[in-house]
C-alpha positions in Angstrom: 117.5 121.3 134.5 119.0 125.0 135.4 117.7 127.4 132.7 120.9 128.9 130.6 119.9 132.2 130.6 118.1 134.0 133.5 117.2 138.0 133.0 116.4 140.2 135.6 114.2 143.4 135.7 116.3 145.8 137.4 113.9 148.4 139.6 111.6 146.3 142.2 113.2 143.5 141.4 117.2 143.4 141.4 117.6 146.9 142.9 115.5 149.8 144.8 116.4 153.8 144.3 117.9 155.2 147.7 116.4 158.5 146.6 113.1 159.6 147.7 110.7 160.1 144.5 112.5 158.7 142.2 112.1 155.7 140.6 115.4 155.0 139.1 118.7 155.6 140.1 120.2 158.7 137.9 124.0 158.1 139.2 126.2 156.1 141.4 125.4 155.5 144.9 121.6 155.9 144.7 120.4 152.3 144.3 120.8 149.2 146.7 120.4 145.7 146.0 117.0 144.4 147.4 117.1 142.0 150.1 117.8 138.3 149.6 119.0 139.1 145.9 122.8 138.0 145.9 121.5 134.8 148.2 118.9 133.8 145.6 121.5 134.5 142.9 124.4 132.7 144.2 123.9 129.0 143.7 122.9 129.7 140.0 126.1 131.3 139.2 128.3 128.9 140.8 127.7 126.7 137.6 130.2 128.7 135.0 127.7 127.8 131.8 124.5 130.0 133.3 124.3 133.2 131.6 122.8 136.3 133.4 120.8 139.4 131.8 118.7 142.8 132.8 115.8 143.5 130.6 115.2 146.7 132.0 112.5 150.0 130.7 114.6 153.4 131.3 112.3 156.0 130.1 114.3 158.6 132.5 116.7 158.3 129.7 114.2 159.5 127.0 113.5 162.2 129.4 117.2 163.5 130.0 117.3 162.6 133.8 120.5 160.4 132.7 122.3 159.2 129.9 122.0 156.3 127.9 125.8 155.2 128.7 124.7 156.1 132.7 121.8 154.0 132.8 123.7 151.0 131.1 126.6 151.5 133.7 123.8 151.4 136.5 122.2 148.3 135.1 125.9 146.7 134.5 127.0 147.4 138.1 123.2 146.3 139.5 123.9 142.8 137.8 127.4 142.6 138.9 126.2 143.3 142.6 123.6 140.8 142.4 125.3 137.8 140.6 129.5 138.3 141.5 130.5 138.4 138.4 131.4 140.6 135.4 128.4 140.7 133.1 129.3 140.1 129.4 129.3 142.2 126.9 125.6 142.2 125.4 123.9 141.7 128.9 122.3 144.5 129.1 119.1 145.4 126.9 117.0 148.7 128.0 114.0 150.7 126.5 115.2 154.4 126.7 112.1 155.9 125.0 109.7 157.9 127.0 106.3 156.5 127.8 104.6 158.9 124.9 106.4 157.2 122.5 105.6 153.7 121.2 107.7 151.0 120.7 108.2 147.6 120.3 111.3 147.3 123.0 109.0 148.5 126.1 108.1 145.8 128.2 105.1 144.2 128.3 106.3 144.2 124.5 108.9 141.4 124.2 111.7 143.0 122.3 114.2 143.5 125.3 113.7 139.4 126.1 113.9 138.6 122.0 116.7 140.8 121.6 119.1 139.2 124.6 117.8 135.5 123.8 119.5 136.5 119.9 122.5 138.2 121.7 123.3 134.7 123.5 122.3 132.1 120.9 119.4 130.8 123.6 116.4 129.7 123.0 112.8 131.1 124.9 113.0 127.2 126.4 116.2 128.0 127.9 115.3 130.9 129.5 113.7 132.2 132.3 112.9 136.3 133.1 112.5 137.1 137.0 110.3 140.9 137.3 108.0 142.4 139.9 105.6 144.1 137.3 102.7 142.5 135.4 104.0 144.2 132.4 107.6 142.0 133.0 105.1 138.9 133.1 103.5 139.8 129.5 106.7 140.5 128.1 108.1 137.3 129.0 104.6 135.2 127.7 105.0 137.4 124.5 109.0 135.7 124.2 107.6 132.7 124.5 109.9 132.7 128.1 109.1 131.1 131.5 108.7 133.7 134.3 109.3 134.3 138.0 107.9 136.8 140.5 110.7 138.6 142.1 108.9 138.1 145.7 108.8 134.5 145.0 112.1 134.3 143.7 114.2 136.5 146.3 111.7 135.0 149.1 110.4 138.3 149.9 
C-alpha cells in the first residue's frame, strides 16, 4: 500500500543551494532540484489521492537572511519542482527560529511532522518522511512516522 502522505526535507534532500556557503536558498534562482528527485517522485503522484509535504528547519529566517513569506515561497516552488504539481494549501511546515532558541517545531523534535499529519487528517501509519539528516530520522521516530533516507530514496 502507497503511504497517503509523504513529506520531504527540503536542503540535501529535495533541493541543493546553487550559492557557494550558503546553506539555504535566500531568493529565486539559487536552489536546484537534486538529481533523480522528479524521477523518484513521479510514479507516486500519478495516483491523485497521495498527498505531498516539506517539513523543513529555516533558521536563516530567525536570522534575517530571508523572510518568512520568502522561505515558504522557496519551499512551495521546491515541492512543485519535485512532484508536478501545485502543493496545497497547508503543505508547507518550517521551523524559523534560530538555533539559540529552543523549540518544539525544530527537527529532530516532531512538531513540523505532527503539525502537517493534523493539517491533512493523516495518521503517523499513513505517512512516510524522506530527509538526509539524522535529526529528520528522530523527528520522524518521535511522530510515530516511517522514514526514508534521501540517498536511498532518490537512488543517489
Amino acid at each position: 500500500m502507497t503511504p497517503r502522505l509523504w513529506i520531504f526535507d527540503a536542503d540535501g534532500t529535495l533541493r541543493r543551494t546553487t550559492v557557494p556557503g550558503r546553506v539555504c536558498p535566500r531568493s529565486p534562482g539559487e536552489w536546484a532540484l537534486l538529481p533523480g528527485v522528479r524521477a523518484a517522485i513521479a510514479p507516486l503522484a500519478a495516483d491523485p489521492a497521495v498527498l505531498f509535504a516539506i517539513a523543513s528547519n529555516q533558521d536563516q529566517v530567525g536570522y534575517g537572511h530571508l523572510s518568512a513569506a520568502m522561505a515558504e515561497r522557496l519551499l512551495r516552488d521546491a515541492l512543485r519542482a519535485a512532484t508536478g504539481r501545485e502543493p496545497p494549501l497547508g503543505a508547507i511546515a518550517f521551523c524559523p527560529h534560530p538555533l539559540e532558541i529552543p523549540c518544539a517545531c525544530r527537527k529532530p523534535n516532531p512538531g513540523l511532522l505532527e503539525s502537517l499529519l493534523g493539517r491533512f487528517g493523516v495518521p503517523p501509519s499513513a505517512a512516510v518522511f524522506v530527509g538526509d539528516q539524522p535529526s529528520d530520522r528522530a523527528a520522524a521516530m518521535g511522530a510515530g512516522i516511517a522514514f526514508r533516507w534521501a540517498a536511498e530514496f532518490f537512488g543517489w
